[in-house]
C-alpha positions as CSV (number, residue, x, y, z in Angstrom):
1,X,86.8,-55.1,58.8
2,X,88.5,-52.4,61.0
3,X,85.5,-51.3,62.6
4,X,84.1,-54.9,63.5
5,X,87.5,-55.6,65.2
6,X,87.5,-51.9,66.8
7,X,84.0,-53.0,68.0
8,X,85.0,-56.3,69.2
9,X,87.7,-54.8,71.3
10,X,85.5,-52.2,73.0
11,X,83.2,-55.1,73.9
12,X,86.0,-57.1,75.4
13,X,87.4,-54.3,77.1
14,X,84.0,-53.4,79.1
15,X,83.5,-57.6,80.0
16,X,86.7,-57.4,81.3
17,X,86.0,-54.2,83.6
18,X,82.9,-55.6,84.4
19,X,84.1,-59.1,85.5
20,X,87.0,-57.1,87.4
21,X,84.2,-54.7,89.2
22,X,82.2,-57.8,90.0
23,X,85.6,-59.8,92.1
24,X,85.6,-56.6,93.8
25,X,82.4,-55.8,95.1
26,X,83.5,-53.0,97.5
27,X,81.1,-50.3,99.3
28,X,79.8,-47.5,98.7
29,X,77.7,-45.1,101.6
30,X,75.7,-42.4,100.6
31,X,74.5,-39.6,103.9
32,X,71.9,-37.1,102.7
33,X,69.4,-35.6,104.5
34,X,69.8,-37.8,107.3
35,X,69.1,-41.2,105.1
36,X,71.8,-43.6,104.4
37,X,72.6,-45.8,101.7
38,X,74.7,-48.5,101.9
39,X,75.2,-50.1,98.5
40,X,78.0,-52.0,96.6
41,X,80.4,-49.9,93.8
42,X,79.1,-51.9,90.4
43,X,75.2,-50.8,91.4
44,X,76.3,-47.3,92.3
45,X,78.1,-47.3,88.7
46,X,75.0,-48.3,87.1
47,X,73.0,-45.9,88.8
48,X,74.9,-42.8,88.5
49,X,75.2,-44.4,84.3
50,X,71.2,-44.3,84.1
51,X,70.9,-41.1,85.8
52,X,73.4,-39.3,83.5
53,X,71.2,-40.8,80.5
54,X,68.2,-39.9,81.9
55,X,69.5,-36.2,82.3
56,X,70.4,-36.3,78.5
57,X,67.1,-37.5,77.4
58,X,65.3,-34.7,79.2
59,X,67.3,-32.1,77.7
60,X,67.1,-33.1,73.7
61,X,63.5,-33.2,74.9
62,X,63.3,-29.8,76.3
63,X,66.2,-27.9,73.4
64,X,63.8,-30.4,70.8
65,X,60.7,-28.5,72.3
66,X,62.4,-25.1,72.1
67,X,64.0,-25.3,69.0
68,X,60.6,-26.3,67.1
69,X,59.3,-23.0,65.9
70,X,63.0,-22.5,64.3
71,X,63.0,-25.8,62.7
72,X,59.6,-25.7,61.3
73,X,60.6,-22.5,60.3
74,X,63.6,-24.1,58.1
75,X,61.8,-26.8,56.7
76,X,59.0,-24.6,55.3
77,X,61.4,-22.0,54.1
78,X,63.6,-25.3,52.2
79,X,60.1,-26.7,50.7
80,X,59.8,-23.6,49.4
81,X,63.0,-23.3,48.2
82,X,62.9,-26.5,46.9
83,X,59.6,-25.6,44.5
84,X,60.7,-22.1,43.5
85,X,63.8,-23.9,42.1
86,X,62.0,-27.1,40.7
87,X,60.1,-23.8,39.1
88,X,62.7,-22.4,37.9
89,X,63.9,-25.4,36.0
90,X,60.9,-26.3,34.3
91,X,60.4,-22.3,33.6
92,X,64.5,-22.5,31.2
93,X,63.3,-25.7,30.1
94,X,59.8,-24.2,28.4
95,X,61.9,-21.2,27.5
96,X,64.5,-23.4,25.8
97,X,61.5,-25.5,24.0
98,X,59.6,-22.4,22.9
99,X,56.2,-23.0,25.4
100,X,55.6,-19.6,26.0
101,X,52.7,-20.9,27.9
102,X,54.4,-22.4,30.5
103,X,56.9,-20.2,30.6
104,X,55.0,-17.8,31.9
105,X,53.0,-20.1,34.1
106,X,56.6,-21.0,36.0
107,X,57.8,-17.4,35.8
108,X,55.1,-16.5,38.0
109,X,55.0,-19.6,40.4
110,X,59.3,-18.7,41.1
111,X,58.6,-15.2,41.3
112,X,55.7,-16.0,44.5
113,X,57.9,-18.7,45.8
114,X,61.0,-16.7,46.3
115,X,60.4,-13.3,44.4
116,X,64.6,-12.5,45.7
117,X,66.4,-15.2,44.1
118,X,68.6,-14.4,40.9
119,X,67.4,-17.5,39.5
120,X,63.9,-16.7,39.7
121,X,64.6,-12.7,38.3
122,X,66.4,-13.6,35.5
123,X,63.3,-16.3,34.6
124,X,60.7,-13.7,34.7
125,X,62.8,-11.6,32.3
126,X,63.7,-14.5,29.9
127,X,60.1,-15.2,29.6
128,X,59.0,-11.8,29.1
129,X,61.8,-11.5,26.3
130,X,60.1,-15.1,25.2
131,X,56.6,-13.3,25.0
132,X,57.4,-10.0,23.4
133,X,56.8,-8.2,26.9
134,X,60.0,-5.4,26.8
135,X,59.2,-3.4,29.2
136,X,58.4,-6.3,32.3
137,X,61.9,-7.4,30.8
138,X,63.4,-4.1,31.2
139,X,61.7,-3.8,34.5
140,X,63.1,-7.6,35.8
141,X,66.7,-6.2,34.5
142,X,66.4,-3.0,36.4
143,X,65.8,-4.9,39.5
144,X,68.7,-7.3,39.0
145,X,71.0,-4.2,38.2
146,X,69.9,-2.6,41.6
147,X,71.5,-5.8,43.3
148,X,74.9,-6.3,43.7
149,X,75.2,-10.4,43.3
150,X,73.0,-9.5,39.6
151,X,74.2,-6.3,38.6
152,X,76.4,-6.8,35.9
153,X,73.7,-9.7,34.3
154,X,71.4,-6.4,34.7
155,X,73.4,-4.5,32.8
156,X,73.5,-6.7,30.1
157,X,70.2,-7.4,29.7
158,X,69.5,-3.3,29.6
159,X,72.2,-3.1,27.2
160,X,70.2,-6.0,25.1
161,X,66.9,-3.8,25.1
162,X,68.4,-0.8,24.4
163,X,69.9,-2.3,21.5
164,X,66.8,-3.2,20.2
165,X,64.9,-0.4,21.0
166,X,67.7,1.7,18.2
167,X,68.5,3.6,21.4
168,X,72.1,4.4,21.1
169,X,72.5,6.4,23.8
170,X,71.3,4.0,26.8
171,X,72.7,0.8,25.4
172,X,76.3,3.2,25.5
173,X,75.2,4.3,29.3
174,X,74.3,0.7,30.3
175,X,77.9,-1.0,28.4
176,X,79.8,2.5,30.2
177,X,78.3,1.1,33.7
178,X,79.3,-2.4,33.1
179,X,82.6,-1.4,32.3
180,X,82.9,0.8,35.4
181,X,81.6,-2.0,37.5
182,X,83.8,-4.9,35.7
183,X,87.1,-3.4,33.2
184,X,87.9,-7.0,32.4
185,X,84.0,-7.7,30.9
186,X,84.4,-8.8,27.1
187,X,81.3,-7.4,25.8
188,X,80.9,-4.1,27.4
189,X,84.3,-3.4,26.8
190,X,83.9,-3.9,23.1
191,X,80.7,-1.9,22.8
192,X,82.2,1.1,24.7
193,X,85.0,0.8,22.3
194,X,82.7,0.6,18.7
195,X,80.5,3.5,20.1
196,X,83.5,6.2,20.9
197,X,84.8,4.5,17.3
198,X,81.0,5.6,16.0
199,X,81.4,9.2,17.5
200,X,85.2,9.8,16.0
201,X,86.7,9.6,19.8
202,X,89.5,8.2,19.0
203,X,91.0,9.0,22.0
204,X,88.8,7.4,24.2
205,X,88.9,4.3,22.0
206,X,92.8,3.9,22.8
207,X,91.8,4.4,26.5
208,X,89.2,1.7,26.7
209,X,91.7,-0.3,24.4
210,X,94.9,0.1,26.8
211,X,92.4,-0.8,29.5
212,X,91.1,-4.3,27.5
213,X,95.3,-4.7,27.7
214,X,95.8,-4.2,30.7
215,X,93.0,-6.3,32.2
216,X,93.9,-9.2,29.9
217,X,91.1,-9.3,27.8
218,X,92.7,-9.2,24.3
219,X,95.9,-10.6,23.2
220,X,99.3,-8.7,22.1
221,X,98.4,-9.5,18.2
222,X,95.1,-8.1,18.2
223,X,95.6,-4.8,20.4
224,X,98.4,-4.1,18.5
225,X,96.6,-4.4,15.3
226,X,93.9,-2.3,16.5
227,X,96.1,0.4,18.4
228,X,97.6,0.5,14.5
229,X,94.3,0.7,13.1
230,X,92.4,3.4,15.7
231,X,96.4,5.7,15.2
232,X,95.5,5.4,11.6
233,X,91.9,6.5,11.9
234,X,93.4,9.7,14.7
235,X,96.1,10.7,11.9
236,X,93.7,10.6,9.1
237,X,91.2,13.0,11.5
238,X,93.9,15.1,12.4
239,X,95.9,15.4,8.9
240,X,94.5,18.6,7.9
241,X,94.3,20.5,11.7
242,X,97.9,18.9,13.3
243,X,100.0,17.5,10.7
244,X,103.1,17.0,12.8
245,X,100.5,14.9,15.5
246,X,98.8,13.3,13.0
247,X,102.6,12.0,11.7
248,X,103.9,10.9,14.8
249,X,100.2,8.5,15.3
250,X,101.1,7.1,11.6
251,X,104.6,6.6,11.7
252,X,103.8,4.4,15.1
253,X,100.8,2.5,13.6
254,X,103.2,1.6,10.8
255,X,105.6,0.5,13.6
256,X,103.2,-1.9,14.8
257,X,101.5,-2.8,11.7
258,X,103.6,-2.6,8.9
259,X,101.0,-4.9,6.5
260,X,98.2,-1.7,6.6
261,X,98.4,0.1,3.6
262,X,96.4,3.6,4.8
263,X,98.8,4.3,7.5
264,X,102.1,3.8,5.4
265,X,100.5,6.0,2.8
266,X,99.6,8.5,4.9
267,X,103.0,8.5,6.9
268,X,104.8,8.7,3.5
269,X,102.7,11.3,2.0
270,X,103.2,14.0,5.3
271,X,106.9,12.9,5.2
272,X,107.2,14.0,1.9
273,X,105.5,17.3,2.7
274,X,107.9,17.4,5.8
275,X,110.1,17.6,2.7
276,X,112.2,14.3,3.8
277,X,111.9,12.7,0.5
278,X,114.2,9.4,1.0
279,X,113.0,8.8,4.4
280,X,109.0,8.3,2.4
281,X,110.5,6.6,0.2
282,X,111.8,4.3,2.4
283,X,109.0,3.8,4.5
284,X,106.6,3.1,1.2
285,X,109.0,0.5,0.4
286,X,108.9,-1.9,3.1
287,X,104.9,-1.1,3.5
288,X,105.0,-2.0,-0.7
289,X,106.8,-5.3,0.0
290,X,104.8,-6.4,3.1
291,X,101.3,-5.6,1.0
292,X,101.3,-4.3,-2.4
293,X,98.1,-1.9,-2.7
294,X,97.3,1.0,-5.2
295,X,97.6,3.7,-2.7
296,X,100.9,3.4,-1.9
297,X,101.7,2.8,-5.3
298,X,100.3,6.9,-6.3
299,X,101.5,8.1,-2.8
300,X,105.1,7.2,-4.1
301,X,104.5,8.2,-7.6
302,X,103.9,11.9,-6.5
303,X,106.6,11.8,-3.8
304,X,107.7,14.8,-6.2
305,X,106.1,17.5,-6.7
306,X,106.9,18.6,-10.3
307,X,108.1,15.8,-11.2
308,X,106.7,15.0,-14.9
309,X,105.1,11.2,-16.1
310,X,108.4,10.1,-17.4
311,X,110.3,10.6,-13.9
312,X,107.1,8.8,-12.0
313,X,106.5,6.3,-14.3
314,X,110.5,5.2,-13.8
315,X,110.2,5.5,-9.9
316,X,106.4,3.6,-9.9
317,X,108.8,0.9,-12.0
318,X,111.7,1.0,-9.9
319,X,109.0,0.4,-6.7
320,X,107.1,-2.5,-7.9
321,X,110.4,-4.6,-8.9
322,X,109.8,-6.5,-5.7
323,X,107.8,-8.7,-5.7
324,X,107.7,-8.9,-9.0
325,X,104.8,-9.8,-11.6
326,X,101.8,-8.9,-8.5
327,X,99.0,-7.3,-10.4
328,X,99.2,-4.4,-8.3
329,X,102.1,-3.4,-9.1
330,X,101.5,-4.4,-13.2
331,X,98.5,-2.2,-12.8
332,X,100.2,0.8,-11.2
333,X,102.5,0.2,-13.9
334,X,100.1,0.7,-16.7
335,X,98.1,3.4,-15.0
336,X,101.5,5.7,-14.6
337,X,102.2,4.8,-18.5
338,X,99.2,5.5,-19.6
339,X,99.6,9.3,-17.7
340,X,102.7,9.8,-19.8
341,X,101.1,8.9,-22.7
342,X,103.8,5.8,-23.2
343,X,101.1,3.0,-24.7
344,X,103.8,1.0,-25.7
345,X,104.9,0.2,-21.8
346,X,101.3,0.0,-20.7
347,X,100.4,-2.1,-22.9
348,X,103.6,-4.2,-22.1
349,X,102.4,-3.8,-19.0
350,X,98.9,-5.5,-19.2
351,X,99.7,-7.6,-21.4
352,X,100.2,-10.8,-18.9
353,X,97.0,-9.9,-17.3
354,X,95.1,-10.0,-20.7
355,X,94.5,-13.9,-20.6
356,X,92.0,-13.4,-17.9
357,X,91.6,-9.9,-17.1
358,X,89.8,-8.6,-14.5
359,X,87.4,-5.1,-14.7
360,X,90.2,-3.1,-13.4
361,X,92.5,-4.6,-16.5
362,X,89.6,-4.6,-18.8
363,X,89.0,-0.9,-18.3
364,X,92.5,0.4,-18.8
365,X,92.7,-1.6,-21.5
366,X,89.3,-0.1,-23.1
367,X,91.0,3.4,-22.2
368,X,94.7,2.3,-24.2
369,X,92.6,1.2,-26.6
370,X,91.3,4.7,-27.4
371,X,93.8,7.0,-26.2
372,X,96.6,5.1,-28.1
373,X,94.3,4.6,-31.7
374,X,91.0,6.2,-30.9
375,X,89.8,2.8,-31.5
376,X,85.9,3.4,-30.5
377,X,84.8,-0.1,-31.5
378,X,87.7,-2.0,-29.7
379,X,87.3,0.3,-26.4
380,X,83.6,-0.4,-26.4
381,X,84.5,-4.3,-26.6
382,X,86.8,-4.3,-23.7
383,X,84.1,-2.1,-21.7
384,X,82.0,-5.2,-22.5
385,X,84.1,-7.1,-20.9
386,X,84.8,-5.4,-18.1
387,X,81.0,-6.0,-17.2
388,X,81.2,-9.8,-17.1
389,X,84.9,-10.1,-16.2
390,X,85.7,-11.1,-12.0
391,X,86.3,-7.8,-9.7
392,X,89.5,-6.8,-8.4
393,X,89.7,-6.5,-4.7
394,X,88.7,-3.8,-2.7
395,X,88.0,-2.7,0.9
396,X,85.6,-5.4,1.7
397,X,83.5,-5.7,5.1
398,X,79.9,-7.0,5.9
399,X,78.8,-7.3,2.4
400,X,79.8,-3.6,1.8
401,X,82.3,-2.7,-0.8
402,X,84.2,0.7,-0.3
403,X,86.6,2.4,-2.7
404,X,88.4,4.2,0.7
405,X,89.1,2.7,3.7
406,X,87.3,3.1,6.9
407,X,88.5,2.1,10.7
408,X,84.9,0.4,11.0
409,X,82.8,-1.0,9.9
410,X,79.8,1.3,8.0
411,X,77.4,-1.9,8.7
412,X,77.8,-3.3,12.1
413,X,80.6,-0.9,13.5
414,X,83.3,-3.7,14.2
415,X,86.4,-1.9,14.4
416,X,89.5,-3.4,11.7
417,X,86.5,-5.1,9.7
418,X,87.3,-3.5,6.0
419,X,90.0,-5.8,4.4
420,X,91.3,-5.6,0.8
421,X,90.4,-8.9,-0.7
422,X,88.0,-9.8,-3.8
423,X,84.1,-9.2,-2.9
424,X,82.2,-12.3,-2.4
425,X,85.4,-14.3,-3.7
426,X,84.4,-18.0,-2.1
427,X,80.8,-17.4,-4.1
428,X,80.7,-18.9,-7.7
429,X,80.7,-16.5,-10.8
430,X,76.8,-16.3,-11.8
431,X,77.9,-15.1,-15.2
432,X,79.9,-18.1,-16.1
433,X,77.5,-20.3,-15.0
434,X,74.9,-18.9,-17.3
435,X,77.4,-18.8,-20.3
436,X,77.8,-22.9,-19.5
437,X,74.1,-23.2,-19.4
438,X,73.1,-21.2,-22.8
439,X,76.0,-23.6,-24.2
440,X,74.3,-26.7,-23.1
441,X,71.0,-25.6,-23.9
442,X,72.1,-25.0,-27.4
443,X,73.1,-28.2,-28.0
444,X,70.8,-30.0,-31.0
445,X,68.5,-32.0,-29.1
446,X,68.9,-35.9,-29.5
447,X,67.5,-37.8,-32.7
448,X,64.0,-38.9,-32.0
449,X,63.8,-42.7,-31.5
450,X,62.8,-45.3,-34.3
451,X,59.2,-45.7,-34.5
452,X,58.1,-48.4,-32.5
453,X,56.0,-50.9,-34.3
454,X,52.4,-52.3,-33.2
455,X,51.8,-55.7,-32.2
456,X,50.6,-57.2,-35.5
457,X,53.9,-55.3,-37.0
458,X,52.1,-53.3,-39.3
459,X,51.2,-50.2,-37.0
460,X,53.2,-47.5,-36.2
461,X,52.8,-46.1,-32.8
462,X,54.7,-43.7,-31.0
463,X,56.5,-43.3,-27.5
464,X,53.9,-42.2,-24.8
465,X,54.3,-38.2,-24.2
466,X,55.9,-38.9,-20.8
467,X,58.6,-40.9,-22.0
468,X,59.2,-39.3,-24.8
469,X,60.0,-36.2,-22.7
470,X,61.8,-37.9,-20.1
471,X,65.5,-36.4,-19.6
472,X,68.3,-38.5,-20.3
473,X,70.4,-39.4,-17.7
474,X,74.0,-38.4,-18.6
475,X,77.6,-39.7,-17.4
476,X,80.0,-37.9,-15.5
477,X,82.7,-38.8,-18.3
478,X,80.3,-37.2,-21.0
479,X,80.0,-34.4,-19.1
480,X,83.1,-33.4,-18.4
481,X,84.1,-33.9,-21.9
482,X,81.8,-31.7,-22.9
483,X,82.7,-28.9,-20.3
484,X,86.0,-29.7,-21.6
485,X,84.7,-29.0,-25.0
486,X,83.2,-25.7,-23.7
487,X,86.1,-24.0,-22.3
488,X,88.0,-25.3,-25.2
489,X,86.0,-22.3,-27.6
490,X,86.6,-18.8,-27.5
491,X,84.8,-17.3,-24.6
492,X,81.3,-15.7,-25.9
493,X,81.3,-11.5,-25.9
494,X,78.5,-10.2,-26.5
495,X,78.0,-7.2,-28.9
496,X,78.0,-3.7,-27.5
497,X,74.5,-1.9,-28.0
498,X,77.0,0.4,-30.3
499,X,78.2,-1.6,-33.4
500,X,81.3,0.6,-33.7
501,X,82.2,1.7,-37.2
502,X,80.6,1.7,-40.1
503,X,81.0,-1.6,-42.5
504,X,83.7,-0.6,-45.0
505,X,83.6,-2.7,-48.4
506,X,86.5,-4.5,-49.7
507,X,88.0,-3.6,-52.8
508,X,86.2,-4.7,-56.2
509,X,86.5,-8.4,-57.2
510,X,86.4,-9.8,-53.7
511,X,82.7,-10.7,-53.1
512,X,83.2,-10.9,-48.9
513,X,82.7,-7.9,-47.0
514,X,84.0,-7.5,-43.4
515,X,81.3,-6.6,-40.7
516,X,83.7,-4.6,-38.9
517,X,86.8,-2.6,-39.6
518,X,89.1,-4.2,-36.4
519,X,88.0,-8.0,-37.2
């Protein structure tokens, strides 16, 4: 509406200084080259109005005519920008489907069209990845790293094919160049940091980890946890060659992770040798209260040295008070009894975790058993045990189960991978599963149905063979009471391969005889 009223009064405006150019006619006389024009003001307007517009149409004309080779230039070069992208497109699209075909096909049409553009390099590499072709992927990588724009995508893809190649060394060189060209890029910073992890460089893995800070690549949570972790792993290396060193890295990783059992036991174990006794004992304390775990238990047990079973069996009590009732510290308990010969306290000890003991429980209580009675029969019944019983946690990482810790990870080399949990814990317990099945299977089968009778009422015939053997569909209320049922009896144990003892009659007059001595 704005405009139609602007054009309105632009319209106005020139009828008015028309109308006002026509009441005053005037004169205008033009001399050149001895002719003389005598004309009136409004015609010498309109002349000098066409001339100027004829003066502009000859030169667009003329800059049209010389700018033609440029412009045709332009459009040719945009068509062909325009197809080397519509290639491009439909080349991820068939890479994305699987149509290795026309991947190809459009790999080769972007690399004619406009054999420069990232787009177009990274297509010819993703469909030689698509196709199995490593080295014209390795070769489209290498030209991408050799740009600046498409380095660091080179890089990666490098580091890709090195990795799958199992060559160590260049994937390292390619991630060591990324991080050069880029110290805030997630993924080559990580690799750099598992391969000096891999090689022991400890060292440089707190470098590159400063420099993840730093850059803002990794929260204050996690880099403290790892600085903890990758201290721990330089105090452990250095423990034998630099004690005092390898002391100072443990006492900080315990500063900044006080819930990781290795570096409190190793801090407590060269404070003790340091010969500051109650300073160790401190620290193994607060490490035992923040995450109960066996090592620190026998690291403060042989704080001592000299000490005999009596005086570390009262301090291994005096340390797992709080918290109380954790099966580590009933375990360390009973292990420390069982050194000084005290049965009666480790079996006190165990005896809460005897309900449903665990292998660990099951195979100090096999060796109480025969070190307190030299009960062969009843030690060889808790060993069986021990092989169907659930597994006490350990240092747990990738499917790998380790009796020591380890910085990484022996399978896929993340670094602070191990953690002390129960193996496969969220998977269900095969051997139960088996017991419930014998126990249904043993069930008698139903009673057979009534004979059906023939249709005269005299003939017996029976149920044809496929219903007969058709399952019977049971509810979910009969079913759980009979898992109820189940659990209800003792748990099944199956025999040893050794029977124990010897049967030993009973005494004349008594016509039973018990199988063995113990039952």
């Amino acid at each position: 509406m704005i405009r139609v009223a602007l054009f309105l009064v632009l319209v106005g405006l020139v009828a008015v200084g028309a109308a006002w150019l026509a009441e005053r006619p005037g004169e205008v006389t033009v001399l050149w080259l001895g002719q003389r024009i005598d004309t009136s003001v409004l015609v010498a307007a309109a002349a000098i109005a066409l001339i100027a517009a004829a003066a502009v149409l000859l030169w667009s004309i003329v800059s049209a005519i010389l700018r033609s080779p440029r412009t045709v230039r332009r459009a040719l070069r945009d068509r062909r920008r325009a197809r080397a992208y519509r290639a491009v497109s439909r080349g991820l699209i068939a890479i994305g489907a699987g149509d290795t075909g026309a991947a190809r096909k459009f790999a080769r049409e972007a690399d004619r069209l406009a054999p420069s553009e990232p787009l177009a390099l990274l297509l010819s590499a993703q469909a030689a990845q698509l196709v199995g072709d490593r080295p014209a992927a390795e070769q489209a990588f290498r030209t991408m790293a050799a740009r600046p724009d498409t380095r660091l995508l080179g890089l990666r893809g490098l580091y890709v094919e090195a990795q799958r190649r199992d060559d160590g060394a260049a994937a390292r060189h390619y991630a060591e160049q990324a991080v050069k060209a880029a110290p805030a890029l997630p993924w080559a910073g990580q690799a750099v940091l598992e391969y000096r992890c891999a090689a022991g460089d400890w060292a440089g893995a707190l470098a590159v980890l400063e420099n993840s800070r730093e850059s803002g690549r990794i929260d204050r949570a996690a880099y403290r946890r790892q600085r903890a972790v990758l201290l721990t792993a330089r105090a452990l290396a250095e423990a034998d060659t630099n004690p005092d060193a390898a002391k100072g890295a443990a006492l900080e990783a315990v500063k900044l992770a006080p819930d990781l059992p290795p570096a409190a036991a190793l801090a407590g174990r060269l404070i003790a040798e340091s010969g500051d006794l109650r300073k160790a004992a401190r620290l193994l304390e607060r490490a035992w209260r923040a995450h109960p775990h066996p090592d620190l238990a026998e690291v403060y047990a042989h704080l001592r040295s000299g000490d005999s079973a009596r005086d570390r069996l009262a301090r291994v009590q005096s340390l797992t008070r709080h918290p109380a009732g954790h099966p580590e510290g009933v375990l360390a308990v009973a292990r420390v009894a069982l050194e000084a010969k005290d049965f009666a306290a480790a079996r006190r000890a165990l005896s809460p975790l005897t309900v449903a003991p665990t292998r660990r429980v099951a195979l100090m209580m096999a060796e109480l058993e025969e070190a307190e009675h030299g009960d062969v029969g009843r030690a060889r019944e808790w060993m069986a045990r021990a092989l169907r019983a659930p597994r006490d946690p350990a240092w747990t990482a990738d499917g790998l189960v380790s009796d020591q810790w380890m910085p990484i990870s022996p399978v896929t080399g993340r670094l602070d991978a191990l953690r002390w949990k129960v193996p496969v814990a969220e998977m269900p317990d095969e051997g139960r599963m088996i017991e419930s099945a014998r126990l249904d299977m043993s069930e008698p089968p139903p009673a057979p149905e009534p004979e059906r009778l023939g249709a005269n009422g005299s003939t017996p015939t029976t149920l044809p063979a496929r219903e007969a053997t058709k399952p019977r569909a049971v509810p979910p209320s009969a079913r759980q009471e009979r898992t109820q049922v189940v659990e209800a009896v003792i748990p099944l144990v199956h025999a040893p391969d050794d029977p124990g003892p010897e049967p030993v009659p009973v005494a004349a007059g008594n016509g039973r005889r018990r199988l063995f001595s113990f039952w």
